[in-house]
One Martini backbone bead per residue (centre of mass of N, CA, C, O) as a GRO file, in nm:
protein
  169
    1UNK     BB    1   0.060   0.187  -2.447
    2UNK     BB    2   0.008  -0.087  -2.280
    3UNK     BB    3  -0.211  -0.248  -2.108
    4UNK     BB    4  -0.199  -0.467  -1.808
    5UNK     BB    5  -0.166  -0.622  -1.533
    6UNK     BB    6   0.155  -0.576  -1.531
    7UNK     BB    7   0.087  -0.251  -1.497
    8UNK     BB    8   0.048  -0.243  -1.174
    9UNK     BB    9   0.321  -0.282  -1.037
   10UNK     BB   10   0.393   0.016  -1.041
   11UNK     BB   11   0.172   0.152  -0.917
   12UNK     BB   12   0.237  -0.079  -0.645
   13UNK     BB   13   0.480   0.081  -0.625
   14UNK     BB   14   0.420   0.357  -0.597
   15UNK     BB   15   0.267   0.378  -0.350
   16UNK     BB   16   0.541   0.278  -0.165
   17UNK     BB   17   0.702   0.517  -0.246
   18UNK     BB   18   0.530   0.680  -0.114
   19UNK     BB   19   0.478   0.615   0.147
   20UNK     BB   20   0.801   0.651   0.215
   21UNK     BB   21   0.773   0.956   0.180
   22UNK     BB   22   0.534   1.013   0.401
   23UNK     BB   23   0.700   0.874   0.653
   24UNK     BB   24   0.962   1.109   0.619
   25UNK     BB   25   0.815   1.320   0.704
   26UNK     BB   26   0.642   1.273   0.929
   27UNK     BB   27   0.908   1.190   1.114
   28UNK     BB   28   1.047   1.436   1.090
   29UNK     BB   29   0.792   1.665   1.204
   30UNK     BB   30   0.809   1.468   1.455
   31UNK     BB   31   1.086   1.582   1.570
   32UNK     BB   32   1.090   1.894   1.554
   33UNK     BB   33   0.855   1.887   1.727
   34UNK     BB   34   0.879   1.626   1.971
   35UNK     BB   35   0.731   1.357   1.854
   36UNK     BB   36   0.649   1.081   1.893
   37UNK     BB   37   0.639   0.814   1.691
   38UNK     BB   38   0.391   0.671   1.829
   39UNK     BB   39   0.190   0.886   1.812
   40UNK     BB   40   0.218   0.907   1.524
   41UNK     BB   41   0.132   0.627   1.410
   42UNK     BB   42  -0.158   0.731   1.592
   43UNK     BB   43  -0.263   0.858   1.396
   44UNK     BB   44  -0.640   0.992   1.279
   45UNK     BB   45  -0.850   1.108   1.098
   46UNK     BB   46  -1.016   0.975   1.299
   47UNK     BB   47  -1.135   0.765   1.549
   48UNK     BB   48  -1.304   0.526   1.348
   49UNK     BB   49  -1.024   0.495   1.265
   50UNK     BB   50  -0.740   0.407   1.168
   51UNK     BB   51  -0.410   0.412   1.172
   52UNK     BB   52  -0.139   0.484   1.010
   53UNK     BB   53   0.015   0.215   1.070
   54UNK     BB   54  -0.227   0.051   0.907
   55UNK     BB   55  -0.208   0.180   0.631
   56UNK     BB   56   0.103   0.096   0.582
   57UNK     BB   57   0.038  -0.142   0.603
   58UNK     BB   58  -0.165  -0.220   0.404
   59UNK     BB   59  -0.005  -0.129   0.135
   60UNK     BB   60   0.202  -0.347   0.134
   61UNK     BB   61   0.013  -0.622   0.168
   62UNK     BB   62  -0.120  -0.557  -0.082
   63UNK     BB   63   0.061  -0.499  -0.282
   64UNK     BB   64   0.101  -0.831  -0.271
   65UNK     BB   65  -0.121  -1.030  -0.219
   66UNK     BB   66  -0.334  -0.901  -0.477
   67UNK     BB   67  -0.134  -1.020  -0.669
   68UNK     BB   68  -0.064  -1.327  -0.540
   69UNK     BB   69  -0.344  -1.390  -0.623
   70UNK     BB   70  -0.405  -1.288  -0.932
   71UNK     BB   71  -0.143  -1.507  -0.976
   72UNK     BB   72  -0.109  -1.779  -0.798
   73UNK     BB   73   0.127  -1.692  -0.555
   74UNK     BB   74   0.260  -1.682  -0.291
   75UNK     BB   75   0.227  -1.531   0.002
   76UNK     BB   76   0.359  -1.313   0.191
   77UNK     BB   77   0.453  -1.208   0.460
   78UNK     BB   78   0.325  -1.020   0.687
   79UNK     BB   79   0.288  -0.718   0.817
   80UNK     BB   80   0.284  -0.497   1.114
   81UNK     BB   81   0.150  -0.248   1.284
   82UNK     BB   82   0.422  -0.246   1.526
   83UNK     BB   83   0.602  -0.063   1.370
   84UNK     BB   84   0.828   0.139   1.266
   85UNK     BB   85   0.960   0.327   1.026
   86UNK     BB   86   1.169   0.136   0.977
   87UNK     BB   87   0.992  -0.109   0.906
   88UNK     BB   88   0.863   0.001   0.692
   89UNK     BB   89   1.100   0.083   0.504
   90UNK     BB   90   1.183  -0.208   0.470
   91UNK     BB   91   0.903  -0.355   0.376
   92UNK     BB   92   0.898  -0.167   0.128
   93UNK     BB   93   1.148  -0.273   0.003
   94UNK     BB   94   1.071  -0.565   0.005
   95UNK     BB   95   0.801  -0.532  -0.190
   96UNK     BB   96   0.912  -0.443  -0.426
   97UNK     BB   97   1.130  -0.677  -0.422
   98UNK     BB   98   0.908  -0.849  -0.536
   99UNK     BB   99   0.780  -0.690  -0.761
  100UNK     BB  100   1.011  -0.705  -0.938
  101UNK     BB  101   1.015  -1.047  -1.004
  102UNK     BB  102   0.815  -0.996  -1.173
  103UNK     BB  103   0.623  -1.109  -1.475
  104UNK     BB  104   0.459  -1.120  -1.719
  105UNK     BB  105   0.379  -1.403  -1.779
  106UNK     BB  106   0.213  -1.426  -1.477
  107UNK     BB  107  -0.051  -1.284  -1.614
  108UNK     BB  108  -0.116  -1.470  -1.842
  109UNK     BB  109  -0.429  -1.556  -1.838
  110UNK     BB  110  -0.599  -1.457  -1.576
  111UNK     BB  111  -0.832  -1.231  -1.613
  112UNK     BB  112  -1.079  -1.449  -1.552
  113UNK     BB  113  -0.975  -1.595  -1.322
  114UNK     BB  114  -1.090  -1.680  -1.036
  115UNK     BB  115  -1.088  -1.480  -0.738
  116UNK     BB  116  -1.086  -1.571  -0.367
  117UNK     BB  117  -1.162  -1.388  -0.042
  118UNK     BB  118  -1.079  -1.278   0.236
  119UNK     BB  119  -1.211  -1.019   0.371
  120UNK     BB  120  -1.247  -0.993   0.659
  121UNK     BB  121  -1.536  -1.098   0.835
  122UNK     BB  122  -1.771  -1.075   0.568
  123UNK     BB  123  -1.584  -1.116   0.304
  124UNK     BB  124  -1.623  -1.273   0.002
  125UNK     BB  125  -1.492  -1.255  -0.284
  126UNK     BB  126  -1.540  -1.338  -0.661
  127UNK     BB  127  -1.307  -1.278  -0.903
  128UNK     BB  128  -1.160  -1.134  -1.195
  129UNK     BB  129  -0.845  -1.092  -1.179
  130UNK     BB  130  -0.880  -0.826  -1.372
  131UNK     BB  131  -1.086  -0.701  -1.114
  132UNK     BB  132  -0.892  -0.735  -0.881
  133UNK     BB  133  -0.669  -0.540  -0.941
  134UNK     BB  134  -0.772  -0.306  -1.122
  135UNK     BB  135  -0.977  -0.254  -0.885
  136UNK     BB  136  -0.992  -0.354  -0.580
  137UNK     BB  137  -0.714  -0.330  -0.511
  138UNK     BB  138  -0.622  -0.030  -0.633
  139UNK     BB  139  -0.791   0.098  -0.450
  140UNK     BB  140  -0.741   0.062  -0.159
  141UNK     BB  141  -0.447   0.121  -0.195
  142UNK     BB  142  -0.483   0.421  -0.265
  143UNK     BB  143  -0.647   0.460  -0.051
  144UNK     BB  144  -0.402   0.380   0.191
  145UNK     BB  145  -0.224   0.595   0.098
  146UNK     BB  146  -0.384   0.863   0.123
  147UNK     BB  147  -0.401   0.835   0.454
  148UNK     BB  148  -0.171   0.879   0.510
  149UNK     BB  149  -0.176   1.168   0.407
  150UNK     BB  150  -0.416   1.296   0.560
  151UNK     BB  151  -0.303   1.256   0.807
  152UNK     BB  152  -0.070   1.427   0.828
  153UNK     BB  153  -0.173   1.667   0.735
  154UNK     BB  154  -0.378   1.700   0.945
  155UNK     BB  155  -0.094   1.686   1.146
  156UNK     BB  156   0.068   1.939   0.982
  157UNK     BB  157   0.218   1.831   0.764
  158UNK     BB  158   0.394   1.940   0.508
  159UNK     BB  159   0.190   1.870   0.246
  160UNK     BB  160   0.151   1.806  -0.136
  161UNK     BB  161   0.102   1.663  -0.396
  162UNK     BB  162   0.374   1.608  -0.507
  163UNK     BB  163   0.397   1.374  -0.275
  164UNK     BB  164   0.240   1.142  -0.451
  165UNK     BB  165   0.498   1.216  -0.651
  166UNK     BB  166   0.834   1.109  -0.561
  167UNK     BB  167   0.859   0.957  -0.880
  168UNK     BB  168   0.700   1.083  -1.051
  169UNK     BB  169   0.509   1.007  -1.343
   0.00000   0.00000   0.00000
């Protein structure tokens, strides 16, 4: 098999699988426990850190824009933290199939092309867009997909590895 650009499209397809499979462990969980979804929603795994509901906007948002950005290509609305697991699993779905209408084409030399983007409040970084997709985002998207597990695992969710692969590998 060949890797290419337009081979991480699957990669961030698969992290939004995972996300939607682990917000709807998440979500029984906390039915049969009697947890409010918004509590559920509400954990972090840390105190200093985002909860579970903004890990699952970046791995979206992330999932579309920093796609959409590396191959020059108008970026969807953003989802926000405040959706409840339905809107989260429907915004899934949504993205999924932006990234299905990718095609091979239109990653087709792109890889040196310079992609510059505002992240946060401090970072502006320049990169070549093959490394922009390869490492940057896959890294993010990846980090904040784990933590939605993290968070979940955390708060008692019976979750095991194989739930990172829940449309196999």
């Amino acid at each position: 098999m060949t890797t290419t650009l337009f081979t991480f499209v699957d990669l961030f397809r698969r992290h939004l699988d995972t996300t939607a499979h682990l917000l709807a462990k998440g979500s029984a969980f906390a039915t049969e426990k009697g947890i409010a979804e918004a509590d559920m929603l509400g954990w972090r795994l840390a105190e200093d850190m985002h909860p579970l509901s903004f890990q699952a906007m970046v791995v979206i948002n992330f999932s579309q824009s920093w796609i959409a950005r590396g191959i020059d290509v108008a970026i969807p609305d953003p989802v926000t933290a405040d959706l409840d697991v339905a809107g989260y699993q429907a915004a899934i779905v949504g993205a999924k199939t932006w990234l299905a209408a990718l095609t091979p084409e239109q990653f087709a030399g792109r890889d040196d092309v310079p992609v510059t983007a505002q992240v946060g409040p401090t970072m502006t970084p320049t990169l070549p867009a093959g490394h922009w997709i390869t490492v940057f985002a896959a890294t993010n998207i990846a980090f904040h997909a784990n933590m939605v597990y993290a968070i979940l695992r955390s708060n008692g969710v019976p979750l095991g590895k194989l739930d990172v692969f829940p449309t196999g590998l």
